[in-house]
C-alpha angles and dihedrals in degrees: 000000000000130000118206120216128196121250131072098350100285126141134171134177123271092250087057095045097044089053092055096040085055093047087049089051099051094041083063094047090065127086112275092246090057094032092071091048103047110098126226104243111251115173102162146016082263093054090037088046087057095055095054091048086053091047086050085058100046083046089058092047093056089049090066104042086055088041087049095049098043092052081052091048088044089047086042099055097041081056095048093047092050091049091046084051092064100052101040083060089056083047091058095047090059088041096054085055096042090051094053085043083062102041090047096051085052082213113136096223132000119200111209129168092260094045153297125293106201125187114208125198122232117235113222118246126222112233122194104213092174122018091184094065082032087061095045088055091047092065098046091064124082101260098021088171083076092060107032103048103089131350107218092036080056101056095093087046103057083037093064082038090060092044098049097040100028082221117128101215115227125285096012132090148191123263119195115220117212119241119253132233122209133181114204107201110193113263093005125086119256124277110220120190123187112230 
């Protein structure tokens, strides 16, 4: 007579599972030091053959154990970000005030019990529209290897140049950058948050 059991197409008569079912009973019986050094009886490739049958079922049934936690974990983190949702939309509500507080005060930071409000401002970025007229500029200036070189290593250079001339040099623009906001909440890193 045989007996089928679930997991990975195995199967073994009711006399082979019964035996291991009993060495895996008294295993268990046995105090945990000598249980994990008492050896399963093997006495042949059959009964070998059934231990690893028995190995592929536990391992299924590890799988689904790991396949039935993970779809939890997976159910638990969609509700904590919609949760978390909810909240971080009441956060920006008070951030939205807080930042007009700010901008309104014209104070650069303003320390309070609860934190700290801080109004940074943004620093302007040199663009290059057209590196061709960019180029031609660059070799009309003293040391136009300063400039020409590379662009983008450039891009500090032409920026003192524009603060100590006032001249744009061809081909290149200024890009404004907007100021920042950021609420410091004690114990926690700032949030900053672009305007």
């Amino acid at each position: 007579m045989t007996e089928r059991h679930t997991g990975n197409d195995w199967f073994m008569d009711t006399e082979e599972f019964a035996g291991l079912m009993s060495e895996m009973e008294a295993q268990a019986a046995q105090p945990e030091a000598d249980a994990e050094h008492a050896l399963p009886t093997i006495q042949d490739e059959r009964k070998a053959e059934a231990h690893l049958r028995a190995m592929q079922y536990w391992q299924s049934q590890i799988d689904g154990i790991d396949a039935h936690a993970e779809a939890e974990i997976e159910r638990i983190q969609q509700w904590a970000n919609a949760e978390a949702g909810k909240l971080e939309r009441k956060m920006a509500w008070h951030t939205r005030g807080l930042k007009a507080f700010c901008w309104s005060s014209g104070a650069k930071t303003i320390r309070l019990i609860a934190g700290t409000l801080k109004r940074r401002k943004g620093r302007s970025k040199v663009e290059v529209e057209d590196e061709m007229a960019y180029n031609k500029w660059a070799l009309t200036q003293e040391n136009p290897l300063e400039f020409w070189t590379k662009v983008e290593a450039a891009k500090k250079r032409i920026s003192k140049h524009i603060k100590e001339t006032g001249e744009i040099p061809a081909g290149t623009d200024i890009k404004p950058a907007d100021d920042t906001f950021s609420i410091n909440l004690p114990g926690r890193p700032d949030s900053d948050e672009e305007e």
